[in-house]
C-alpha positions as CSV (number, residue, x, y, z in Angstrom):
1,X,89.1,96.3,125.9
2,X,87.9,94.2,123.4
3,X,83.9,93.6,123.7
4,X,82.9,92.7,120.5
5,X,84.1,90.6,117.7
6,X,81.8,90.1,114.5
7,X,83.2,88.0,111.6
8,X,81.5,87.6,108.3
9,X,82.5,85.2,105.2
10,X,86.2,84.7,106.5
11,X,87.8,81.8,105.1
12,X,85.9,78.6,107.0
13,X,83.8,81.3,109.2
14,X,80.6,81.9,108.0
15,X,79.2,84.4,110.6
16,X,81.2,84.6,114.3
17,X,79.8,86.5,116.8
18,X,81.3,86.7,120.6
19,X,81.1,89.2,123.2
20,X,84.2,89.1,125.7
21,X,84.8,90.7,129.1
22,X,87.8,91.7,131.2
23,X,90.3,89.1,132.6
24,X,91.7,86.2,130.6
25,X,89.7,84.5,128.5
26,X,90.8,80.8,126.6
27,X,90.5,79.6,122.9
28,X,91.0,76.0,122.6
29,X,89.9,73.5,119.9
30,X,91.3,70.5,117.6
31,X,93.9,71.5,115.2
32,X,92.3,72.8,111.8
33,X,89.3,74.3,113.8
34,X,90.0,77.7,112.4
35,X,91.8,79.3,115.3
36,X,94.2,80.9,113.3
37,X,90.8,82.6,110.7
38,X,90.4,84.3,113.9
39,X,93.8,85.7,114.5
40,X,94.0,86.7,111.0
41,X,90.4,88.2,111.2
42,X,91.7,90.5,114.2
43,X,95.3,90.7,112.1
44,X,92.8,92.6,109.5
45,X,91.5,94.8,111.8
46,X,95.0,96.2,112.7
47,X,95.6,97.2,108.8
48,X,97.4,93.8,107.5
49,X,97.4,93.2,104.3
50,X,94.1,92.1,102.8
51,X,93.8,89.5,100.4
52,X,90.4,88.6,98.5
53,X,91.8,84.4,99.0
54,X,90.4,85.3,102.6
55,X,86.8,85.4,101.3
56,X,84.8,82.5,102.1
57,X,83.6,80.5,98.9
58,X,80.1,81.7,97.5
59,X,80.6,85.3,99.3
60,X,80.8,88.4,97.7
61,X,83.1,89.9,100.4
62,X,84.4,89.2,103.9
63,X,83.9,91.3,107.0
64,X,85.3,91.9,110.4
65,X,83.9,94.4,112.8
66,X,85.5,94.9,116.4
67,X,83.7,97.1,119.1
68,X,86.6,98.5,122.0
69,X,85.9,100.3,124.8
70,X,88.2,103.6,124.4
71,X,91.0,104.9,126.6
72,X,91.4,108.6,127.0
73,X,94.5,108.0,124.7
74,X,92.7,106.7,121.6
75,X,89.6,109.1,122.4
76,X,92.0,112.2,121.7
77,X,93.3,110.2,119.0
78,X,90.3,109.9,117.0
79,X,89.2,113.4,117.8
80,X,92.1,114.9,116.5
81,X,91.0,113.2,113.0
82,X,87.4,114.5,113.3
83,X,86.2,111.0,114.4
84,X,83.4,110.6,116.8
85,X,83.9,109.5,120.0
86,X,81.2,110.4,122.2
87,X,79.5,107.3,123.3
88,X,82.9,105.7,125.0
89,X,83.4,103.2,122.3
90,X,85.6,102.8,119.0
91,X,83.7,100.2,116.2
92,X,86.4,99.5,113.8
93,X,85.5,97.7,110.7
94,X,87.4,96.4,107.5
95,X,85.7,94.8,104.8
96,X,87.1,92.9,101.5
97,X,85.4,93.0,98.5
98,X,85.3,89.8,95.8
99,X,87.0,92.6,93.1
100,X,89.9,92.9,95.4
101,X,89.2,96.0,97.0
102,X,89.4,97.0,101.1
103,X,87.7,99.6,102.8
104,X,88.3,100.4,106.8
105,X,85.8,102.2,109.5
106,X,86.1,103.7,112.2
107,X,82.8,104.6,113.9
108,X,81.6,104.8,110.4
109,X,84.5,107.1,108.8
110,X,86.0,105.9,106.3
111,X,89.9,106.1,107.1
112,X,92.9,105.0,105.2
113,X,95.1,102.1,106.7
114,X,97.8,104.1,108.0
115,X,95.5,105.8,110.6
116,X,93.8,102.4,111.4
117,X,97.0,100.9,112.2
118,X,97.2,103.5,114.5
119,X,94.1,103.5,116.1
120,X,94.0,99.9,116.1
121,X,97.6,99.7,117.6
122,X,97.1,101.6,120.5
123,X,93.9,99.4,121.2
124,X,94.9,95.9,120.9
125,X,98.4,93.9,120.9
126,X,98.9,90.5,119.1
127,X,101.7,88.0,120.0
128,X,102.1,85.4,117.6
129,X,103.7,82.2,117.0
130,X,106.5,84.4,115.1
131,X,107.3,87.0,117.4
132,X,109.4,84.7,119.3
133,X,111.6,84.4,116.4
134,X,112.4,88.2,116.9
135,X,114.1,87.4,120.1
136,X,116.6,85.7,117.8
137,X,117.3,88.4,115.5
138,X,119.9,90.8,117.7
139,X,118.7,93.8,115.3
140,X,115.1,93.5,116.6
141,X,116.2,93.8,120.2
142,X,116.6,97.5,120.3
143,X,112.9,98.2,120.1
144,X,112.0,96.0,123.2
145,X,114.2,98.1,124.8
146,X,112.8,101.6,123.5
147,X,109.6,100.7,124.0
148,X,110.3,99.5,127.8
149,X,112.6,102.8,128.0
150,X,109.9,105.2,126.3
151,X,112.0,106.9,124.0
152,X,110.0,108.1,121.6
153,X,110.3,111.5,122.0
154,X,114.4,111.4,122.1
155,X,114.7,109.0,119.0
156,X,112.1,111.7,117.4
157,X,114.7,114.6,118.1
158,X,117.8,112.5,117.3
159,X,116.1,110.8,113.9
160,X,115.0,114.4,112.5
161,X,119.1,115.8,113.7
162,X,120.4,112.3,111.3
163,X,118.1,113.0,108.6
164,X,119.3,116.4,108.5
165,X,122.8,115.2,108.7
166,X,122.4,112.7,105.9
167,X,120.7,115.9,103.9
168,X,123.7,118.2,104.1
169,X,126.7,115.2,103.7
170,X,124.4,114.6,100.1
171,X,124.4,118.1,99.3
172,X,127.8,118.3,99.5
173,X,128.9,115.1,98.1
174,X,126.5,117.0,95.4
175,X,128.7,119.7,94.9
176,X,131.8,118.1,95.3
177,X,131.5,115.7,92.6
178,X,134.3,115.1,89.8
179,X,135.9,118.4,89.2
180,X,136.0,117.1,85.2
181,X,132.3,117.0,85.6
182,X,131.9,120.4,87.2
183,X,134.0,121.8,84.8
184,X,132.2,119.8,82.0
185,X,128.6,121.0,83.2
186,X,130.2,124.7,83.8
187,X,131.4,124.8,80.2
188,X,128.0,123.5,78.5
189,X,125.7,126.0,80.5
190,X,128.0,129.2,79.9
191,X,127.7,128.3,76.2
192,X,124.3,128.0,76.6
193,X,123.9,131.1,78.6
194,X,126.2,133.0,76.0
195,X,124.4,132.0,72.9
196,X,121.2,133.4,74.0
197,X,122.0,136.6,76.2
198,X,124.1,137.4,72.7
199,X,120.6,136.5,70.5
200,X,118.9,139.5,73.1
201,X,115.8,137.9,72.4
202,X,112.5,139.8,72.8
203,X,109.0,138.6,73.8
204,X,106.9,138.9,70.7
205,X,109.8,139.8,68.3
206,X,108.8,136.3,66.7
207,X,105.3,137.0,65.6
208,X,106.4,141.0,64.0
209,X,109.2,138.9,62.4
210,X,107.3,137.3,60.5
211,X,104.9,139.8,59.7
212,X,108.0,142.0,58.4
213,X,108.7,139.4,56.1
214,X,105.4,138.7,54.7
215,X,105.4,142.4,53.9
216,X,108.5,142.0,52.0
217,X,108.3,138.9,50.2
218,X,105.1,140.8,48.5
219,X,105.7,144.1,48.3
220,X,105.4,144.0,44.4
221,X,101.8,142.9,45.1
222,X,101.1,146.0,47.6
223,X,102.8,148.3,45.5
224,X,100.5,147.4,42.6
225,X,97.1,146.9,44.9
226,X,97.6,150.1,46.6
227,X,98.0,152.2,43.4
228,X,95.1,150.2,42.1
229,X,93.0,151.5,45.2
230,X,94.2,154.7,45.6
231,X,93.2,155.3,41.7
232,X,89.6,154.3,42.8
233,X,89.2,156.1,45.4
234,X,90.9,159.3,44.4
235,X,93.2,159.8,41.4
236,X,91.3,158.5,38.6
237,X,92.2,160.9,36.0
238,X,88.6,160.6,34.2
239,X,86.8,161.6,36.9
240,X,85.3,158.2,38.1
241,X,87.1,157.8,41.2
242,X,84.7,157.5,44.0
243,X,85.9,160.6,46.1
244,X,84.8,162.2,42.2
245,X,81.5,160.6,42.3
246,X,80.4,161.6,46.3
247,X,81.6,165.2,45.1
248,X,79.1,165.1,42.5
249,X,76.5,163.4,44.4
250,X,77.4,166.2,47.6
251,X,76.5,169.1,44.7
252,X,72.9,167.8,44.2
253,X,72.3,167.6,47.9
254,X,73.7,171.0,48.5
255,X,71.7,172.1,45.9
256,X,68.4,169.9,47.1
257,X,69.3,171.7,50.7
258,X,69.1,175.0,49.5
259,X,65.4,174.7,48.9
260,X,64.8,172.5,51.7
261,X,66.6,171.8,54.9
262,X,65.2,168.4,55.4
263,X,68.4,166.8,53.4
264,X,70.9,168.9,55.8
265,X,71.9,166.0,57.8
266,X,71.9,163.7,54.3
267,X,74.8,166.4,53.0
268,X,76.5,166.1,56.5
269,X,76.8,162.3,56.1
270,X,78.0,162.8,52.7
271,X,80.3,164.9,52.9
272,X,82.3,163.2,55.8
273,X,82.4,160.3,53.5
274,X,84.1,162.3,51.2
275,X,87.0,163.6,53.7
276,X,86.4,159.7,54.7
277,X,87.7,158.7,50.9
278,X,89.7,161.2,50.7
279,X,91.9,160.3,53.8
280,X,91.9,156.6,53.8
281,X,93.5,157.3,49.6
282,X,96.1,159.1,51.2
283,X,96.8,156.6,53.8
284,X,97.0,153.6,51.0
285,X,99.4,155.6,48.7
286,X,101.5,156.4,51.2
287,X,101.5,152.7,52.7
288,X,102.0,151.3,49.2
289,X,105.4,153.7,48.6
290,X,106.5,152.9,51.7
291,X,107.0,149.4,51.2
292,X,109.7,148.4,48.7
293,X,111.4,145.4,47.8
294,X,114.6,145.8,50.2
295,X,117.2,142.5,49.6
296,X,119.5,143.4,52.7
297,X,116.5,143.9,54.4
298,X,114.8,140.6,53.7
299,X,117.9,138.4,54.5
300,X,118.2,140.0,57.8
301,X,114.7,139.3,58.6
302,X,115.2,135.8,57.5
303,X,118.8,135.6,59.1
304,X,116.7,136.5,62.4
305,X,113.9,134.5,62.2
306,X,115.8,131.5,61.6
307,X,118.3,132.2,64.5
308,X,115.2,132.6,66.7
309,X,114.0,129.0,65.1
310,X,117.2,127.3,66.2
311,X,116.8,128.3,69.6
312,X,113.6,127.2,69.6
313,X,114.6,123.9,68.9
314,X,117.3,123.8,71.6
315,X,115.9,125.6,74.6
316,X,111.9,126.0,74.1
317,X,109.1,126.6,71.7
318,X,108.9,130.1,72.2
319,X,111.1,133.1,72.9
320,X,109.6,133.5,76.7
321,X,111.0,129.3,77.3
322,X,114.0,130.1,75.9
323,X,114.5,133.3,77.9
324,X,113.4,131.2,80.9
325,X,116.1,128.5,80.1
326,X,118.5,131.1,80.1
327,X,118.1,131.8,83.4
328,X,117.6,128.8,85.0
329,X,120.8,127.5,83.4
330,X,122.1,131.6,85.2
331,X,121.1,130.0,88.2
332,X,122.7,126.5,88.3
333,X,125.8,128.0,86.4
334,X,126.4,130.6,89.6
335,X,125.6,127.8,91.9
336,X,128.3,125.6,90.3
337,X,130.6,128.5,90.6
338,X,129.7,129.4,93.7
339,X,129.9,125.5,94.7
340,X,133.2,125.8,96.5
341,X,132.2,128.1,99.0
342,X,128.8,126.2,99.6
343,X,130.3,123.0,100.3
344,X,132.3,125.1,102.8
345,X,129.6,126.5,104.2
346,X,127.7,122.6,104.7
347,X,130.6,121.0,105.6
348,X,130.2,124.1,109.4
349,X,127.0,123.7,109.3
350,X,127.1,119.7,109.1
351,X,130.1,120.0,111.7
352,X,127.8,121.5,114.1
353,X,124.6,119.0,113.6
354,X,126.8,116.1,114.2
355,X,127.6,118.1,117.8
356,X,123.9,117.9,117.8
357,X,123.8,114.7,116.9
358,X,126.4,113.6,119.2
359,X,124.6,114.8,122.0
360,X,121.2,113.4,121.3
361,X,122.9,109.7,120.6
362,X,124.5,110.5,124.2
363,X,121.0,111.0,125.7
364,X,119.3,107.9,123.8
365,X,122.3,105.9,125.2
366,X,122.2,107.1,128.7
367,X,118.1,106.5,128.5
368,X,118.6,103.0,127.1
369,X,121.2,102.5,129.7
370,X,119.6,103.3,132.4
371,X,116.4,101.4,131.1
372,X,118.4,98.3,130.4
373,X,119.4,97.9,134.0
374,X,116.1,97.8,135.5
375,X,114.8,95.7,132.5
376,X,117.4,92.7,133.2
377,X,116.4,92.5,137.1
378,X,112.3,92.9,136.0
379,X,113.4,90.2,133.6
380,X,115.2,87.6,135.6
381,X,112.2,88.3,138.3
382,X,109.3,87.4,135.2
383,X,111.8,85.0,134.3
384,X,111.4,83.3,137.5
385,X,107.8,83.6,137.9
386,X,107.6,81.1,134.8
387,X,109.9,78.0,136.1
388,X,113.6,79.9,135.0
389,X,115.0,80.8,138.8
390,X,118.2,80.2,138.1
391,X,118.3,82.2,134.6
392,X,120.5,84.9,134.7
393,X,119.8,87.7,131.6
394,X,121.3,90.7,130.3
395,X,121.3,93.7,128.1
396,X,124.4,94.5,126.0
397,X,124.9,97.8,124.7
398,X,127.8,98.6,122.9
399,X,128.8,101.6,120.3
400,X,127.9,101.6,116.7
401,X,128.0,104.0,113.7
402,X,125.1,106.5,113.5
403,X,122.1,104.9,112.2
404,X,118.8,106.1,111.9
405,X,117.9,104.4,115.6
406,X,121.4,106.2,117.2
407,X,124.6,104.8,118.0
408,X,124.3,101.7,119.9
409,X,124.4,98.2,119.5
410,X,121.6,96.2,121.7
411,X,121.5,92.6,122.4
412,X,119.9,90.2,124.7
413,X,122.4,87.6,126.2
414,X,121.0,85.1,128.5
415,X,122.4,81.8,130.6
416,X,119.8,79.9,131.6
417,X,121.6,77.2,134.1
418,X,124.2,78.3,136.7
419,X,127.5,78.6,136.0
420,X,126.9,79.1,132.3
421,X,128.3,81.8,130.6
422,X,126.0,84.8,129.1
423,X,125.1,83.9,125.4
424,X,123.1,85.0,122.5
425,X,119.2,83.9,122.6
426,X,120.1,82.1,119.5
427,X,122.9,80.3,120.8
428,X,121.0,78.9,124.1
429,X,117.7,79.3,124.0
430,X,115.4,76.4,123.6
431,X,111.6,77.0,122.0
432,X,110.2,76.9,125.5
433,X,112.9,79.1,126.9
434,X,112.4,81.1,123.9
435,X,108.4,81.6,125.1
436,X,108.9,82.4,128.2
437,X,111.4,85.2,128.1
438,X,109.3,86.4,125.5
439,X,106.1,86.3,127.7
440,X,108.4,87.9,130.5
441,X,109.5,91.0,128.3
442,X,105.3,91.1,127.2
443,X,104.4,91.1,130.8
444,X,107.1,93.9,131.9
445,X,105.4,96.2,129.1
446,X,102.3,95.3,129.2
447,X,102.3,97.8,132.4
448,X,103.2,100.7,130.6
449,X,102.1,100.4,127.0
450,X,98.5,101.6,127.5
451,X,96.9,99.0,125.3
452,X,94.2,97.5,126.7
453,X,94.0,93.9,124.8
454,X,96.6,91.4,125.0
455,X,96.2,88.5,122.5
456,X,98.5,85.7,122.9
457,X,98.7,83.2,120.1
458,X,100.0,80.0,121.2
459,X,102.9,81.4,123.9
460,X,102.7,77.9,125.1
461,X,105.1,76.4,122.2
462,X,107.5,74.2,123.4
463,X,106.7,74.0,127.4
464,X,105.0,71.4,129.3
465,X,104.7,70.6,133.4
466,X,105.3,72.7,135.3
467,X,106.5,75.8,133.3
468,X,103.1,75.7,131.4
469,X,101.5,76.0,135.3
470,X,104.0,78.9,135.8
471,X,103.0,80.6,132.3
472,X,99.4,80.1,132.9
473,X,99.8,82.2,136.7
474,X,101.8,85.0,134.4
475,X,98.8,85.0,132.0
476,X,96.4,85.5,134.9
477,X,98.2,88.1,136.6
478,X,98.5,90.1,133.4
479,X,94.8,89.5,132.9
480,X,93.7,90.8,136.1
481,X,95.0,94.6,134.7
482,X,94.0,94.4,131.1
483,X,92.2,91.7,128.9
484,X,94.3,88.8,127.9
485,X,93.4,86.5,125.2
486,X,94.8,83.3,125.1
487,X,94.9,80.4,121.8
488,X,96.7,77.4,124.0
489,X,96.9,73.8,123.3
490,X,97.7,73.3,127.1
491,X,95.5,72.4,130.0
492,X,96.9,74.6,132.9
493,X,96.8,77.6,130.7
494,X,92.9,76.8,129.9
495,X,92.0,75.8,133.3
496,X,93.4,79.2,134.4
497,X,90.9,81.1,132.3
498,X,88.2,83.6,133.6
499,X,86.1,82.4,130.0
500,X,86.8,79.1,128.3
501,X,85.4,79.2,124.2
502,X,85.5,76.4,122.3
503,X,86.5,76.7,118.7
504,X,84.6,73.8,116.4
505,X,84.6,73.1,112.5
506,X,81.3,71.5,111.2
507,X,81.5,69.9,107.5
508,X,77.7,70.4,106.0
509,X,78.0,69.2,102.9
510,X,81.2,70.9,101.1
511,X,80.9,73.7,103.0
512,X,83.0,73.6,106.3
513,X,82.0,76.6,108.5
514,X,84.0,77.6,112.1
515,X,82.0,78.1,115.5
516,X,82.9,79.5,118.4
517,X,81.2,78.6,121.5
518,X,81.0,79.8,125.0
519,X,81.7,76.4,127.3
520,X,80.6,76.7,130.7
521,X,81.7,74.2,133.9
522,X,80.9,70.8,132.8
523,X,82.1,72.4,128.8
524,X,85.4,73.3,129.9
525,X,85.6,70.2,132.4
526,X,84.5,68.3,128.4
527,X,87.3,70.2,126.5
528,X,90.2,70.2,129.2
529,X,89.6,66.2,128.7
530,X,90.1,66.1,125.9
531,X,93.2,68.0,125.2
532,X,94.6,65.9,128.2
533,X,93.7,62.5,126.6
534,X,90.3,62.2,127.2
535,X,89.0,58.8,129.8
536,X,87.8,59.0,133.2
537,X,91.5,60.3,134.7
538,X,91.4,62.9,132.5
539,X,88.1,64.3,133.2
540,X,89.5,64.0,137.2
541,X,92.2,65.8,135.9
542,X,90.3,68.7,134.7
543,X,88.2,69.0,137.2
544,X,91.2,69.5,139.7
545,X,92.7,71.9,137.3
546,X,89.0,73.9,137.3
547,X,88.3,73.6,140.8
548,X,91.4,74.2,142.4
């Protein structure tokens, strides 16, 4: 139930506060008041679309904050998205910000609009003006229905068995495209596949490529540099090579060490340096006459390196990509062969989903079936609870393809005189016909739908006398098991109220800002008055109406 309602900087609402109780409370008030601020105020708190035009002029954002008191359905709800719960009531809150930006609550946790629509959802219901036009739309009629039929849990089973099937028939539409394509496709990635399982590419080959062919592009220069160095280290033929000097300089140490043995470990040093030289000459000669300028062996570097560049370009900027675009293309080229027998395969396994399929569309059919006959009687009873005795109405099912809702057809027919024949809604139906079949099928589910706030936004279009007496009896029944809350332009459906508030506009200065205002007796005796006519009669008239 809703308890509290808070709006802040809405449009013409400048700060709206009301606390509500159980039973069927009224809104009334001259056209323009701001009744419909407030509907769209509570519209914000179910997740509709928020637009910063909403934000009353001067304000740097608008607000709306609604305190419910939680059903065991909603309290498992939130916990199962870590939202507190514990003190029995759910604070939703949305807020609009002047730089276009919307940020919803719930009990302070900041949730995305998804998960308030379904919190909020399961709390509150709104009929509006429009939702009558949904009775005219055949395609809408199928989820009156289901919801009066509960199938959620069978449309859940058949919807996930025709997404499946929808899955597979793609798949193999997939694979049974054009065969010129296939073949096209088939040809293209065995060429690729061919030209680089023949290249035999190794990781790394690249980099020692190129190395290789730096080496032979200068092997005159190493040839040269290496003689040069052996020379200084070793082969100097006038004795100044510097394995030639340390040998000289080892002598005067040894001799040094043979009269003292401090320099022993000086000698040591030196004369590894020596072996040092002597090794690291005969490592550079043999490096420098190993490398020769080799013209069959340059042009096959080059041939490989730039082989290994125009695969690069094709397939990946390095060998490792290319190898890994060779087997991706393995991959899609055996799936293509193997595409035959895969379609075969789909096309079984698609043959036994649509059993599946069959036989869940069966059950939702036999469920709305069933449903459907207990709706029409429930309907032609609410029907004549609201001044339509001698309507007669019906559900029509009939067959259609699979679609993502099953496999039937469901429209609402109706006659409402005797001896008419069953039509279309659309056909028949006037606007207060339209309102009260609508208010019938809101009352039927309104038993089962767990919500426990009922908003009705003008229901009243279109009726007068004594249907509006019949509607405003329906309005109070449904109010004495859940909270109904009621914008109506007529008298009988006021008078029947449990809580009559008055919805007034005041103009100070160029600001025009929306009150709400609890009337008591001689207040509602006021504003019943008034939307009769006003005068001395009409204040009679209300007064009957209040005190009846």
């Amino acid at each position: 139930m809703l308890e509290q309602l808070t709006i802040r900087n809405v449009a013409v609402i400048d700060r709206l506060d009301v606390s509500l109780s159980g039973g069927m409370s009224v809104l009334t008030g001259e056209t323009g008041a701001g009744k419909s601020i407030i509907i769209d105020s509570i519209n914000l708190i179910l997740g509709s679309r928020a637009s910063k035009e909403l934000i009353r002029t001067g304000a740097e954002f608008a607000q709306v904050q609604a305190v419910f008191s939680m059903t065991d359905s909603v309290r498992r709800a939130l916990a199962d998205n870590d939202i507190d719960a514990e003190d029995g009531s759910a604070i939703i809150t949305r807020r609009i910000t002047r730089e276009g930006k919307s940020s919803a609550r719930i009990n302070g946790t900041l949730v995305p609009l998804n998960m308030l629509r379904d919190i909020a959802h399961m709390l509150i219901n709104i009929h509006g003006q429009h939702d009558n036009q949904a009775l005219l739309d055949p395609s809408r009629h199928i989820e009156f229905l289901d919801s009066y039929a509960d199938t959620a849990k069978l449309s859940e089973e058949y919807g996930a068995l025709y997404s499946r099937a929808r899955s597979i028939l793609a798949e193999i539409r997939s694979l049974t495209a054009s065969e010129q394509e296939r073949l096209r496709k088939t040809d293209i990635l065995s060429y690729q596949v061919n030209e680089i399982t023949a290249a035999a590419l190794i990781s790394g080959e690249d980099e020692e490529l190129e190395a290789q062919q730096r080496i032979l592009e200068n092997a005159e220069t190493i040839n040269e540099n290496a003689a040069l160095a052996y020379m200084k280290l070793y082969g100097s033929d006038n004795g100044v090579s510097a394995y030639d000097m340390l040998s000289e300089a080892v002598e005067a140490v040894r001799e040094i060490a043979r009269i003292s043995h401090e320099p022993a470990a000086i000698l040591e040093e030196l004369s590894s340096a020596m072996y040092a030289i002597e090794d690291a000459a005969g490592e550079i000669r043999a490096f420098g006459e190993s490398v020769e300028l080799d013209e069959r062996a340059m042009a096959d570097v080059t041939d490989r390196i730039d082989l290994i560049n125009r695969l690069k370009r094709k397939y990946g900027s390095s060998i490792d990509e290319i190898n890994a675009f060779c087997e991706n293309a393995k991959q899609e080229l055996a799936a293509l062969n193997a595409g035959d027998e895969r379609a075969e395969g789909l096309k079984k396994e698609l043959a036994a989903v649509k059993d599946e399929l069959k036989d869940a569309a069966q059950r939702l059919t036999e469920r709305r079936t069933a449903a459907a006959h207990t709706l029409e009687r429930e309907i032609e009873k609410a029907l004549g609870e609201l001044n339509m005795e001698r309507a007669r109405f019906s559900i029509r099912i009939s067959p259609k393809k699979y679609a993502s809702n099953g496999a039937d057809e469901v429209e609402f027919v109706i006659a409402t005189n005797p001896g008419e024949e069953l039509k279309p809604l659309v056909k028949i139906a006037s606007g207060g016909e339209l309102s009260r079949v609508m208010l019938a099928i809101k009352s039927i589910l309104a038993e089962s739908d767990g919500v426990g706030t009922m908003i009705f936004d003008e229901i009243d279009t279109g009726v007068s006398g004594s249907a509006a007496q019949r509607i405003a009896d329906k309005l109070k029944m449904i109010g004495s098991g859940k909270q109904v809350i009621c914008i109506t332009h007529l008298p009988q459906i006021a008078g029947a109220a449990d809580n009559h508030f008055l919805i007034e506009k005041d103009i100070d200065g160029e600001l025009a800002s929306t009150k709400l205002i609890a009337l008591d007796h001689d207040g509602r005796v006021a504003e019943l008055a008034r939307i009769v006519g006003g005068g001395t009669a009409a204040e009679e008239y209300a007064r009957d109406i209040l005190d009846k």
